[in-house]
C-alpha positions as CSV (number, residue, x, y, z in Angstrom):
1,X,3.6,4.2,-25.9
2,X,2.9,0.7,-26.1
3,X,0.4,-0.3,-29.2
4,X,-3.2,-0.2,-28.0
5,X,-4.2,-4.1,-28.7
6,X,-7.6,-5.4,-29.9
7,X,-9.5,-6.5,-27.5
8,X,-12.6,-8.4,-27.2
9,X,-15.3,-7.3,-25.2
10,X,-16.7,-10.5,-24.1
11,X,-13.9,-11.6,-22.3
12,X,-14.2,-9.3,-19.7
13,X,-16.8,-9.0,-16.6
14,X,-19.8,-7.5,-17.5
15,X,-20.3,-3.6,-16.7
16,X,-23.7,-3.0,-18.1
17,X,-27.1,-4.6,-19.1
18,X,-25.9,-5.6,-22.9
19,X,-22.5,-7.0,-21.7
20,X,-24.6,-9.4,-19.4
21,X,-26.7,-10.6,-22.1
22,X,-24.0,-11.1,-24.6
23,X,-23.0,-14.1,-21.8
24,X,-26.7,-15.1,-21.4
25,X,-27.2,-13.8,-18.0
26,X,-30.1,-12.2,-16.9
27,X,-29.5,-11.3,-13.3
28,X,-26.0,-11.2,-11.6
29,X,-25.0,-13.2,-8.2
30,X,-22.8,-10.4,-7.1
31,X,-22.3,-7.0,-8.1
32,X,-19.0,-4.8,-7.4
33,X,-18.8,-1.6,-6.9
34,X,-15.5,0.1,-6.8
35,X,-13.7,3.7,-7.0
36,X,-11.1,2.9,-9.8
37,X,-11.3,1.7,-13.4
38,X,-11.7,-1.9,-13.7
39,X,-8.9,-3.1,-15.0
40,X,-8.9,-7.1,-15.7
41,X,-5.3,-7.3,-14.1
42,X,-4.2,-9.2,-11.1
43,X,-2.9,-5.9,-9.2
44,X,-5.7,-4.6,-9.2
45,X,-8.1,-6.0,-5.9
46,X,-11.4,-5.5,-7.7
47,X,-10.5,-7.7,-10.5
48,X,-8.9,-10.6,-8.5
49,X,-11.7,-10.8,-6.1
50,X,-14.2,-10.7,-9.1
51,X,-12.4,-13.4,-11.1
52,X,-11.9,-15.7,-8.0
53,X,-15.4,-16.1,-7.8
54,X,-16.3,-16.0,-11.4
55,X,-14.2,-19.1,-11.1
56,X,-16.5,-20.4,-8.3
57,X,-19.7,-20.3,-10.8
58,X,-21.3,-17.0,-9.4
59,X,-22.3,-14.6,-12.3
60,X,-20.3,-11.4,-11.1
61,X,-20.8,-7.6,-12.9
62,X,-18.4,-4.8,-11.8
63,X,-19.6,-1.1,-11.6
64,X,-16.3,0.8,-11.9
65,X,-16.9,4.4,-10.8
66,X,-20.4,5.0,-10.9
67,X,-21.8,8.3,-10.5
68,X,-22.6,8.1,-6.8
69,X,-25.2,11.2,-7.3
70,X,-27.5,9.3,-9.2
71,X,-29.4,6.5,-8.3
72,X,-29.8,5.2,-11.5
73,X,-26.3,4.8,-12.3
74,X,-26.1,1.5,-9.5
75,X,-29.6,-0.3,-11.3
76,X,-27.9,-0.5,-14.8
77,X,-27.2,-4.2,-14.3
78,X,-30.5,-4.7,-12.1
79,X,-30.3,-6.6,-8.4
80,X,-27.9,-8.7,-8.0
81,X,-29.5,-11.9,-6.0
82,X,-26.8,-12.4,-3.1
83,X,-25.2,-9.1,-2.5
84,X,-23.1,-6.2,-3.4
85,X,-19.0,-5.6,-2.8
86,X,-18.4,-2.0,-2.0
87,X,-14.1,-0.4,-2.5
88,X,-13.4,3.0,-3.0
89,X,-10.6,2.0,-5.0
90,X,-6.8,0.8,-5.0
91,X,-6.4,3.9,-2.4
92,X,-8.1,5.3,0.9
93,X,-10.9,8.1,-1.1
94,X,-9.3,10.8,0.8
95,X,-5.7,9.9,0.2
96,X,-6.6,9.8,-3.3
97,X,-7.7,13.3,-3.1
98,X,-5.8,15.7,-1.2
99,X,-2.4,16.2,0.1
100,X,-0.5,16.2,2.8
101,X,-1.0,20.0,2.8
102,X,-5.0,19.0,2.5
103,X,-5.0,20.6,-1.3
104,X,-7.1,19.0,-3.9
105,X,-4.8,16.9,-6.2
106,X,-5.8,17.3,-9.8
107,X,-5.3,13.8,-10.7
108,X,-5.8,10.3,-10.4
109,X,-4.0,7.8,-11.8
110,X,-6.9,5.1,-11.5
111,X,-9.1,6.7,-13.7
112,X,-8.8,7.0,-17.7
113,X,-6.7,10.3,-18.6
114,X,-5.7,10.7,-15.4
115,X,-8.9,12.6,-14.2
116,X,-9.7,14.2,-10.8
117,X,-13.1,13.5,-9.0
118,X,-14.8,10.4,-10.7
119,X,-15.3,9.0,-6.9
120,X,-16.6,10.8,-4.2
121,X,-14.7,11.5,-0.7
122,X,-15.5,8.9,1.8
123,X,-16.5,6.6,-0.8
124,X,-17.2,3.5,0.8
125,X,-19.5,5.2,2.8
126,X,-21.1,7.8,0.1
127,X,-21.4,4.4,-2.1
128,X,-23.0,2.2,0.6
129,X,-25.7,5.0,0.7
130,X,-26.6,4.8,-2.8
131,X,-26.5,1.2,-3.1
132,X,-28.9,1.0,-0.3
133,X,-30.9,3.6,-1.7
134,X,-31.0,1.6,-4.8
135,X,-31.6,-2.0,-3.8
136,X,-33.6,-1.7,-0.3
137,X,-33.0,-4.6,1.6
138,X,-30.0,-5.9,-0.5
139,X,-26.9,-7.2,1.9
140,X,-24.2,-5.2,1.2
141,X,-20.6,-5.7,2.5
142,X,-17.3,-3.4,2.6
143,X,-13.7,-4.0,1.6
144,X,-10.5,-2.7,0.2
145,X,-7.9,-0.3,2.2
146,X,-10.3,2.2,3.1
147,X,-12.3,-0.3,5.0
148,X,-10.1,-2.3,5.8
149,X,-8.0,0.3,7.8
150,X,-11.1,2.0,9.1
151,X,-12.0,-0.8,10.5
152,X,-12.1,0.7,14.2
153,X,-12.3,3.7,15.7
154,X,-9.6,5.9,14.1
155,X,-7.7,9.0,13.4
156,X,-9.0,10.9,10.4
157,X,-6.1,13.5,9.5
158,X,-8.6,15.7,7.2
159,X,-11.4,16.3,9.7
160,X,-9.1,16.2,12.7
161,X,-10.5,14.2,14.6
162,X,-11.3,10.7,15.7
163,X,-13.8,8.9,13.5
164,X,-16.2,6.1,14.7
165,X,-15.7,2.8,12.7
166,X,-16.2,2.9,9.0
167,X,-18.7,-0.3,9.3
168,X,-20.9,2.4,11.7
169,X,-20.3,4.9,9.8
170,X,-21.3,3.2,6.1
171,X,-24.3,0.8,7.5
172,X,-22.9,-1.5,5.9
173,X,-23.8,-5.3,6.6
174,X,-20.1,-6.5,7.1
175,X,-16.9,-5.8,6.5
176,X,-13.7,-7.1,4.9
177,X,-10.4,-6.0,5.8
178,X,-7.3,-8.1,4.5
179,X,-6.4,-9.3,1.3
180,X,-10.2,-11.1,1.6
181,X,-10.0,-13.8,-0.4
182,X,-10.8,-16.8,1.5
183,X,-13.8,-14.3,3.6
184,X,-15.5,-13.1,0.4
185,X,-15.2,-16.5,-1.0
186,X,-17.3,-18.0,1.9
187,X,-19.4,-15.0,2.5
188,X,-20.6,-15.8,-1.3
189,X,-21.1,-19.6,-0.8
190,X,-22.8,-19.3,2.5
191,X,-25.7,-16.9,1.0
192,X,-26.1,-19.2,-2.1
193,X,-26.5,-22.0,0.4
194,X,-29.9,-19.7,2.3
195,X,-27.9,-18.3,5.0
196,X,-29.3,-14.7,6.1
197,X,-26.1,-12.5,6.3
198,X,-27.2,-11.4,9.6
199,X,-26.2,-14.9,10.4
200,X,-22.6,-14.8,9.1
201,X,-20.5,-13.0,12.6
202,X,-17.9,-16.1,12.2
203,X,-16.0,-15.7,9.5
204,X,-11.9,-14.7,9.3
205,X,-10.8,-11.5,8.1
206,X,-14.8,-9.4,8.7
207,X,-16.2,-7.7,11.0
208,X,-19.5,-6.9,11.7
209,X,-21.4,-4.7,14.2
210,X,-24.1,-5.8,17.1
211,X,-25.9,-5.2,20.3
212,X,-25.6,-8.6,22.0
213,X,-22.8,-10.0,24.2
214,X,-20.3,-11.6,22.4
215,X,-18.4,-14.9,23.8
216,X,-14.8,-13.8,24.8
217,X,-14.1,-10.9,22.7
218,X,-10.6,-8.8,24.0
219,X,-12.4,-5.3,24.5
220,X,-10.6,-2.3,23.8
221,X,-11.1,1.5,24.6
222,X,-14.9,2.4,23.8
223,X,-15.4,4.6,20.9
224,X,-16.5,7.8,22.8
225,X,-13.2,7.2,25.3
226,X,-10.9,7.3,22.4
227,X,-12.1,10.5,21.2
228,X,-11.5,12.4,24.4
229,X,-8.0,10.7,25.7
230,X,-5.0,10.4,23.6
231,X,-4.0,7.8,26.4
232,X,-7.0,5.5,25.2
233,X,-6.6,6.3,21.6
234,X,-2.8,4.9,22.3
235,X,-4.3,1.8,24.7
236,X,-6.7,0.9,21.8
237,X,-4.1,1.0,19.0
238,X,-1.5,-1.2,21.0
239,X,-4.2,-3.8,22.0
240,X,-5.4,-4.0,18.7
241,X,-1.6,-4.7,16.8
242,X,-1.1,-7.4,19.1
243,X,-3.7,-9.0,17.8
244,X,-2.4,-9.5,14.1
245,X,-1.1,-12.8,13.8
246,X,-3.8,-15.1,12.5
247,X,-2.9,-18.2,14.2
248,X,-3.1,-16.8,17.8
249,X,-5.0,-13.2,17.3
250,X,-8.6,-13.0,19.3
251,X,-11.1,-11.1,18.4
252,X,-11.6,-7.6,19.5
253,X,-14.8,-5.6,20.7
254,X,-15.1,-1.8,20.1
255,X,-17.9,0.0,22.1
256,X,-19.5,2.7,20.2
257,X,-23.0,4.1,21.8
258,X,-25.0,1.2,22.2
259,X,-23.3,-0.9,19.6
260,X,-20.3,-2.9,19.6
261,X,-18.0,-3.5,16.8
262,X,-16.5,-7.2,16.5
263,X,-13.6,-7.6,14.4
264,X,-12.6,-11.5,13.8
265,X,-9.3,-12.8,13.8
266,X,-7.5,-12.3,10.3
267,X,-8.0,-14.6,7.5
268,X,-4.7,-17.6,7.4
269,X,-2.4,-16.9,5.3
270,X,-2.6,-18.5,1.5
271,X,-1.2,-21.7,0.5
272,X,1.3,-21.5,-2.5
273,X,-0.9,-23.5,-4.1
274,X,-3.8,-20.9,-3.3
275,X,-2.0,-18.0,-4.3
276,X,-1.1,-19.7,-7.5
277,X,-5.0,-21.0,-8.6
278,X,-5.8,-17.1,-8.0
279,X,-3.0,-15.6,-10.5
280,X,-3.7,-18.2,-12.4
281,X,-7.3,-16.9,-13.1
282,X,-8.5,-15.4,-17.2
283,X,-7.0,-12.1,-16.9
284,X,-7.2,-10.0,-19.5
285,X,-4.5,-7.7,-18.1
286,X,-5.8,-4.2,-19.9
287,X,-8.5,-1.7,-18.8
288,X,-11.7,-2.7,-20.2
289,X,-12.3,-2.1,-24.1
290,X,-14.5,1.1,-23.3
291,X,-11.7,3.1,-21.8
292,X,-10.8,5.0,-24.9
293,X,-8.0,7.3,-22.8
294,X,-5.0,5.9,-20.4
295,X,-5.1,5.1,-17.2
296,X,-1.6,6.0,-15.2
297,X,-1.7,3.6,-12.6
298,X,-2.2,0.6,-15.2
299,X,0.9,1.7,-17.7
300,X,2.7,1.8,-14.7
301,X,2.3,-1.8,-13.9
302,X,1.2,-3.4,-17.4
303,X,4.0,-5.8,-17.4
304,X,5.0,-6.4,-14.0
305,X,4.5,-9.9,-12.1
306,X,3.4,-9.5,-8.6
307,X,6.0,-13.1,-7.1
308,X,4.1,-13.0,-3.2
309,X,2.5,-11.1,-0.9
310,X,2.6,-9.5,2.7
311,X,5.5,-8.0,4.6
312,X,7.5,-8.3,8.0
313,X,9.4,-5.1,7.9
314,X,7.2,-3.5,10.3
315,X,8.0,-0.1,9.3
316,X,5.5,2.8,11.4
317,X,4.5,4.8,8.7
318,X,3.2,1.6,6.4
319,X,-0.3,-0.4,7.1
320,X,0.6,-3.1,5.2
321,X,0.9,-5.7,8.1
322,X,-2.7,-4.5,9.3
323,X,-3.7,-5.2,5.7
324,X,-1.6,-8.0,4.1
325,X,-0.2,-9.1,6.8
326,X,3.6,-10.0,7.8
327,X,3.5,-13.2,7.0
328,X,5.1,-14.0,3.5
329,X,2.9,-15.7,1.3
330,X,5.0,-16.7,-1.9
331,X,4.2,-18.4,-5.0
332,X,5.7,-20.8,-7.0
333,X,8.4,-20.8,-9.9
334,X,5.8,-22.3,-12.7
335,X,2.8,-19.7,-11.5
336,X,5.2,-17.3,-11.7
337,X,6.9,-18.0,-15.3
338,X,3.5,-18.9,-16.7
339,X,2.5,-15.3,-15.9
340,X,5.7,-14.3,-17.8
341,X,4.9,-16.6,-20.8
342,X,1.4,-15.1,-20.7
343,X,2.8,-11.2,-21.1
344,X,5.4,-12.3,-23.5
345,X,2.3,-13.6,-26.2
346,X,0.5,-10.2,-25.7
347,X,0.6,-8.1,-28.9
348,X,2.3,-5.3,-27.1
349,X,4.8,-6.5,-25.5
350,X,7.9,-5.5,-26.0
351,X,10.6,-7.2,-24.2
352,X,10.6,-5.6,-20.6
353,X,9.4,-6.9,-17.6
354,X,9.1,-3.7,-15.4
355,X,8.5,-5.6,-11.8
356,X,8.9,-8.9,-10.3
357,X,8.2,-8.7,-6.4
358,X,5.5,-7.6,-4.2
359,X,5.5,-5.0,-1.0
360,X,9.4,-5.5,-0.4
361,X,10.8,-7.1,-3.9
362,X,13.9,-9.4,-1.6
363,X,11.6,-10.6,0.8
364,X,10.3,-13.4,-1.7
365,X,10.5,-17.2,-0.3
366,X,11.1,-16.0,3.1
367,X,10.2,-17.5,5.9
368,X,10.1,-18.4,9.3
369,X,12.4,-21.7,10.4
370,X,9.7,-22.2,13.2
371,X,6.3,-22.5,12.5
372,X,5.7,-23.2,16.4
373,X,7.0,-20.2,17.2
374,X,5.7,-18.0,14.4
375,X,2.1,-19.3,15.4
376,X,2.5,-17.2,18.9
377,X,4.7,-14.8,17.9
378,X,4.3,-11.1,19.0
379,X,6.8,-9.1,17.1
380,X,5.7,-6.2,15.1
381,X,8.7,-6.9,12.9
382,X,11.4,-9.5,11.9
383,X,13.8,-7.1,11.3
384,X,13.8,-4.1,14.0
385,X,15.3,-3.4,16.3
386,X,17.4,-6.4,14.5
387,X,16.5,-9.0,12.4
388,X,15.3,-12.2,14.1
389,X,17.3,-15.2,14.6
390,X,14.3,-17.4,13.8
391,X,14.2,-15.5,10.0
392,X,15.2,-17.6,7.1
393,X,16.8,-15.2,5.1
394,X,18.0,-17.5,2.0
395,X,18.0,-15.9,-1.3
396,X,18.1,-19.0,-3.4
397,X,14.4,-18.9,-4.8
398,X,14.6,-15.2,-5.8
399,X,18.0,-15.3,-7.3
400,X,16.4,-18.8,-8.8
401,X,13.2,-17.2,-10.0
402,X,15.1,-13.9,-11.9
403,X,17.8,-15.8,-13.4
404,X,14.6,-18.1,-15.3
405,X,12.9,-14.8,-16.3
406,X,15.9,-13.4,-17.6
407,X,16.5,-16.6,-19.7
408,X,13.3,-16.6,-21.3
409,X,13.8,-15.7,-24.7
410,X,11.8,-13.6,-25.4
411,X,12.3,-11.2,-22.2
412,X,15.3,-9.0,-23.2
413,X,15.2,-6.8,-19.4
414,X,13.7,-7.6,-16.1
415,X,13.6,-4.8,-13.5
416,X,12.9,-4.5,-9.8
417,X,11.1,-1.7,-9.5
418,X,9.3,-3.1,-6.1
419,X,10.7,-1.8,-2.9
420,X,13.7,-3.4,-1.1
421,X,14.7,-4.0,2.0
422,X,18.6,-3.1,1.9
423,X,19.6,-4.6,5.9
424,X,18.4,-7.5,4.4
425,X,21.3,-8.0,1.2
426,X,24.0,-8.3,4.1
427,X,22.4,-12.0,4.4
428,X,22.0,-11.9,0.2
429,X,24.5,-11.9,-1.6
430,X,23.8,-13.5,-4.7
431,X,20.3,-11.9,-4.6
432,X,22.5,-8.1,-4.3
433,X,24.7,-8.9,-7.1
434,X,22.6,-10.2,-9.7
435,X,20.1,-6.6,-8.6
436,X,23.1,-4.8,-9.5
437,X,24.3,-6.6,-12.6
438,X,20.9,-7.3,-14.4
439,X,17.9,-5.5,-12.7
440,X,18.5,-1.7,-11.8
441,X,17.7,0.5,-14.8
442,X,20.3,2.7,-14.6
443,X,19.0,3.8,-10.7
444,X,17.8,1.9,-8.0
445,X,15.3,3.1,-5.7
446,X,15.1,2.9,-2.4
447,X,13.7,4.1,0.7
448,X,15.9,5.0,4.0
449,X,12.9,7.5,4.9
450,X,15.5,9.4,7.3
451,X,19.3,9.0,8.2
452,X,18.5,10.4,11.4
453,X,19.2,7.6,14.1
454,X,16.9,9.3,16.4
455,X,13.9,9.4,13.4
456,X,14.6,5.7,12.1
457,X,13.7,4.9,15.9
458,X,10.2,6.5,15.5
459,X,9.9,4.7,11.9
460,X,11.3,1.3,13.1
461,X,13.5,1.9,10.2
462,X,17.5,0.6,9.9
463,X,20.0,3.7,10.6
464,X,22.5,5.9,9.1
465,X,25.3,3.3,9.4
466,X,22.8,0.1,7.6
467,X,22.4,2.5,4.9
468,X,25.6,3.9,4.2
469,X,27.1,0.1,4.2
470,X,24.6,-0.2,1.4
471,X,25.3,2.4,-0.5
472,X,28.9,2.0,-0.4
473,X,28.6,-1.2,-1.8
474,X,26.3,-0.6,-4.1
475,X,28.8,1.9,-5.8
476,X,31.9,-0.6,-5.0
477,X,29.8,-3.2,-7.0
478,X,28.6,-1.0,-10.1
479,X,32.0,0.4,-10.8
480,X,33.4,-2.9,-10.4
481,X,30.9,-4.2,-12.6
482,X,31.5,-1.2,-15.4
483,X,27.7,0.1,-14.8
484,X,26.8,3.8,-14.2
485,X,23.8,3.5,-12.0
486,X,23.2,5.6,-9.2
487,X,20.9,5.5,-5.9
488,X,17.6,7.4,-5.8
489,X,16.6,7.6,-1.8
490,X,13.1,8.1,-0.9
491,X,12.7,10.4,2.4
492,X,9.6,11.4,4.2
493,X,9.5,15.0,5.6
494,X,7.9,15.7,8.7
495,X,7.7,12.3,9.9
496,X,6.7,12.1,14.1
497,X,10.5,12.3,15.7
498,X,11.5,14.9,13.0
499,X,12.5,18.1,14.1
500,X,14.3,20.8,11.6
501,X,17.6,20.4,13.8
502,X,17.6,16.5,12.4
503,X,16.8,17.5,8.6
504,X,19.6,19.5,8.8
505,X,21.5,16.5,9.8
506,X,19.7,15.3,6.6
507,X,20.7,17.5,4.5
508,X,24.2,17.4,5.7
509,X,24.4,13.6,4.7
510,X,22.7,13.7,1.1
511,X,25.5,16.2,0.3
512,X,28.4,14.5,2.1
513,X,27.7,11.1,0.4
514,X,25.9,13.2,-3.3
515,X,22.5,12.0,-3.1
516,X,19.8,14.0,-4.4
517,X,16.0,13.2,-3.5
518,X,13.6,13.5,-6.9
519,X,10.4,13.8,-4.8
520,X,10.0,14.2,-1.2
521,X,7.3,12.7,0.7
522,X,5.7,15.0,2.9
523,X,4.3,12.9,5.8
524,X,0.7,12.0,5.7
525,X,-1.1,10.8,8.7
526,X,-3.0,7.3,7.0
527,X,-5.3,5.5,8.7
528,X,-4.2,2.5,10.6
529,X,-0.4,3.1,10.8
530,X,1.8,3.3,14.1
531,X,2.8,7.0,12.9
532,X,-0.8,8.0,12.5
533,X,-1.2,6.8,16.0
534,X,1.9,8.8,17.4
535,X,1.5,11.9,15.1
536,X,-2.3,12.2,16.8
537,X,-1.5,11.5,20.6
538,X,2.3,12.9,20.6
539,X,3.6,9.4,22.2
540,X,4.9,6.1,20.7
541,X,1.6,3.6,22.3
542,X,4.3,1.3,23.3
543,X,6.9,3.2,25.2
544,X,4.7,5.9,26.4
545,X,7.8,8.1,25.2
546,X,6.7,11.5,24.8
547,X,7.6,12.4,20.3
548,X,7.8,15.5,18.7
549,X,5.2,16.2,15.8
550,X,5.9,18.8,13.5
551,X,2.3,20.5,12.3
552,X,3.0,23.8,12.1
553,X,2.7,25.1,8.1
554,X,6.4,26.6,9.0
555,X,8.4,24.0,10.1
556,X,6.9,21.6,7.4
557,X,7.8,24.2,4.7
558,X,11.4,24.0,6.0
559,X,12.1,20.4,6.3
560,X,10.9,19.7,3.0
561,X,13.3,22.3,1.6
562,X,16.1,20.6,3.9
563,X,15.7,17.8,1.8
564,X,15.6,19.2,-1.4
565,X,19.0,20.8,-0.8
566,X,20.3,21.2,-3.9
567,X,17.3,23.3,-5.4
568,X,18.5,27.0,-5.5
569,X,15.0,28.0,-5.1
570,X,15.1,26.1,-1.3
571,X,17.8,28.4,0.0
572,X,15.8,31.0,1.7
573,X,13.9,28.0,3.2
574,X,17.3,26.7,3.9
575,X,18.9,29.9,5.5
576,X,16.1,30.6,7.4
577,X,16.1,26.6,9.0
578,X,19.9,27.2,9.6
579,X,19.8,30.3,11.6
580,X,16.5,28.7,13.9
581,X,18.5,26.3,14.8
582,X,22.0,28.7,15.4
583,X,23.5,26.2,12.8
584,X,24.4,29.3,10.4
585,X,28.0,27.6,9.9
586,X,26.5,24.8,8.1
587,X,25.5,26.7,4.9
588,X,28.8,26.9,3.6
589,X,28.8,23.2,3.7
590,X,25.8,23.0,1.9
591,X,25.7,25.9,-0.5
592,X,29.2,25.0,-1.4
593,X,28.9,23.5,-5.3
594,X,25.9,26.0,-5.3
595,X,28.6,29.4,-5.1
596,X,31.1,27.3,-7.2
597,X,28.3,27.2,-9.8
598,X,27.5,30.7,-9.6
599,X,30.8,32.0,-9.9
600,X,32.7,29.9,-13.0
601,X,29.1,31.3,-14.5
602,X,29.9,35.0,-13.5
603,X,33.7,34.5,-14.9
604,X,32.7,33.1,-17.9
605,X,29.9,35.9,-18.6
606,X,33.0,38.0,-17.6
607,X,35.3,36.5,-20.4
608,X,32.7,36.9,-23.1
């Protein structure tokens, strides 16, 4: 464990009455309110948002998981005079707490010690309440994942049903979905100027709810409609992902009752030299001095270096491009190495940079070589169903960027922990060789999801063959290189598509090429994902192709034990999948080093 370094309390935002004095404030412009720890670290939304406009001159406090039963617990830094900024946290509330099975989890890596239950479910909503409650009158305006992929009518996998708008549902004066820089930014400066919020229905990247006629707004499937047809639910979610791309997206109109929700084209992407004034923001980069246990989520990420944001792989299980975006928003070399310089002074540091990248780690300094075209363009993805000839795919700047990190001298390993996007190192070669040679730690993560052709359809994943290509040389490489590293594939189980006959297939390949999956990923419906959408109407919204959706408890249990085929304990599971499917032949396949096992054991108990 790293050495816990001194730190001073003043440096920080202020999280109660006595830390506000200490900096001679007696009121606060803004107040935060958010589910996680506040950690003074870039990752972390809550912190960047606050520092940006700390940076601007307004006096911001941050109430890090306040007790949401008591009133009092939202006055301890008094009224703020503009308004307050309501997250439930680095996660959706309900992700955070239950499975995929709906079981309470017993942890959370956002809070100190890793504790359970210091937000509540729902908890933009249940903290809108109290805010409200406390401050009557005060504008208040919602952000982060939860509301920003709640921010229309949508499927709610732990009530089972479809749930009205977030923004309805919290009373919330408006909301912020996005990475919400630029739209809290102006939000902020607007009040300060005397504008009423009730006045602020034009700005990028919010929403906001009314009941008079909007100019032009692309109306989707009513609320109510959605609820009772699958077909509109679809309707609603396709109309509403065409609408993504900031430079040409209109604004969309929700019905729900008498009320109509407006969402507003997304915010435009960040200028390099945007992206760099907001890393370049006081930091502290540690939990704040009160924390006296651990927080998970920050040791995981204490010395990484997020290098740009958004992603274009389109994937259906991931919301990222309905949060983030696709478009790549990079920034520079110096930003970048002055972040490094900055980690390397800390007291404990000790030599390891555990993560330079963002969503997908190889897409950094990627582009498109049309901005024309990009400005219009339609596609979910620039890589599926192949990758777009309009893609700049040069890995110069990241091959660049780690070969200056790894030359700093006081930086002894740099790893790429981030996710990568392996159908794109065909067209990197220099970025896949220095990976291999300098920046796996032994084993490199990544993520096929499925090497079922038919399930990487549904995902909008690369299939069987990309991967294998990849893995292949991957080995080639490593042994060529003298390294021992190995491949650690993530999978999802029970993923829309996914039926136990193709996790047998599965199973069938992790043997055949001696993979073996550390954690499996039983599939969650999330809000706002392509996935969601299919596993809750039973068709992709775009073909109108009718997909299988596994939801029985059964056939669940089963494909997660396909995929953890080399557990012993999974071979009932296992057995039992085989013989469903009349596919009893293929145990000897897979039980095969299993027996072997078994038996040299029973000889050599014999021989003693």
């Amino acid at each position: 464990m790293p050495q816990k370094q001194k730190l001073n309390m003043t440096t920080f935002l202020p999280t109660c009455r006595a830390e506000m004095v200490a900096k001679g404030w007696q009121e606060l412009d803004i107040l935060f309110i958010s589910g996680d720890a506040y950690i003074d670290h870039p990752a972390f939304g809550t912190a960047l948002l606050a520092r940006l406009l700390e940076s601007y001159g307004f006096r911001v406090g941050i109430l890090a998981q306040p007790d949401w039963k008591t009133p009092e617990a939202f006055t301890v830094m008094g009224r703020p005079r503009l308004f307050a900024a309501i997250a439930a946290g680095a996660m959706d509330s309900m992700v955070n707490h239950y499975t995929a099975a709906k079981k309470l989890r017993h942890n959370d890596a956002y809070t100190p010690g890793g504790v359970a239950g210091k937000r509540p479910n729902r908890a933009v909503i249940a903290y809108t309440a109290a805010v409200k409650g406390a401050f009557k009158g005060l504008p208040t305006v919602i952000g982060g994942i939860e509301a920003s992929l709640r921010r229309l009518a949508h499927y709610d996998y732990w009530s089972d049903k479809v749930r009205r708008s977030i923004l309805v549902d919290s009373k919330a004066d408006l909301l912020l979905y996005g990475m919400a820089e630029t739209s809290l930014l102006e939000i902020a400066q607007r009040l300060k100027a005397g504008e009423s919020i009730d006045t602020l229905q034009d700005i990028r990247g919010t929403a906001f709810v009314t009941k008079e006629p909007q100019d032009n707004p692309l109306p989707l499937p009513s609320f109510e409609l959605v609820s009772e047809s699958p077909d509109a639910y679809n309707l609603a979610f396709k109309l509403a992902s065409e609408q993504v791309n900031p430079f040409s997206a209109k604004p969309l109109a929700q019905q729900h009752g008498i009320r109509t929700v407006i969402i507003n084209p997304p915010s435009l992407p960040l200028s390099t030299e945007k992206l760099d004034q907001t890393y370049d923001l006081p930091f502290q980069r540690h939990p704040h001095p009160s924390y006296s246990q651990e927080i998970p989520a920050f040791e995981q990420i204490r010395t990484s270096v997020t290098s740009h944001r958004g992603c274009f792989g389109g994937c259906a299980f991931c919301a990222i491009t309905h949060h983030q975006g696709k478009i790549i928003q990079s920034r520079s070399e110096r930003s970048i190495l002055r972040e490094i310089d900055t980690i390397c002074s800390q007291d404990d540091f000790r030599g390891t940079i555990s993560d330079v990248g963002g969503p997908t780690a190889n897409m950094y300094g990627l582009h498109c070589s049309h901005p024309m075209v990009e400005k219009s363009c339609k596609r979910a993805s620039c890589l599926f169903p192949d990758v777009c000839k309009n893609l700049i795919t040069d890995d110069q700047p990241a091959t660049r960027l780690l070969k200056k990190i790894r030359q700093h001298k006081k930086v002894k390993h740099t790893f790429v922990a981030s996710g990568i996007r392996y159908d794109l190192l065909p067209m990197q070669k220099h970025y896949f060789t220095d990976l291999i040679q300098h920046h796996v730690g032994g084993l490199l993560k990544v993520a096929p999801e499925s090497t079922s052709d038919k399930v990487t359809q549904v995902m909008r994943k690369p299939g069987a063959s990309v991967f294998t290509n990849f893995l292949d040389q991957f080995r080639q490489k490593s042994r060529e290189l003298g390294l021992r590293q190995g491949i650690v594939p993530y999978l999802i189980s029970s993923h829309p598509g996914c039926t136990v006959n193709d996790m047998i297939d599965v199973a069938l390949y992790l043997k055949k090429h001696q993979l073996k999956v550390e954690q499996v990923q039983d599939f969650t419906p999330t809000p706002g994902s392509l996935s969601t959408c299919i596993y809750h109407t039973g068709k992709d919204p775009f073909s109108g192709q009718k997909i299988h959706i596994p939801r029985t408890t059964k056939e669940r249990r089963l494909q997660k034990a396909l995929l953890l085929w080399h557990l012993p304990e999974n071979r009932p599971n296992i057995l039992e999948a085989l013989k469903l499917c009349g596919r009893e032949k293929d145990s000897g396949i897979l039980f095969e080093t299993i027996v072997r096992k078994k038996h040299r054991h029973k000889k050599s108990t014999q021989k003693r």
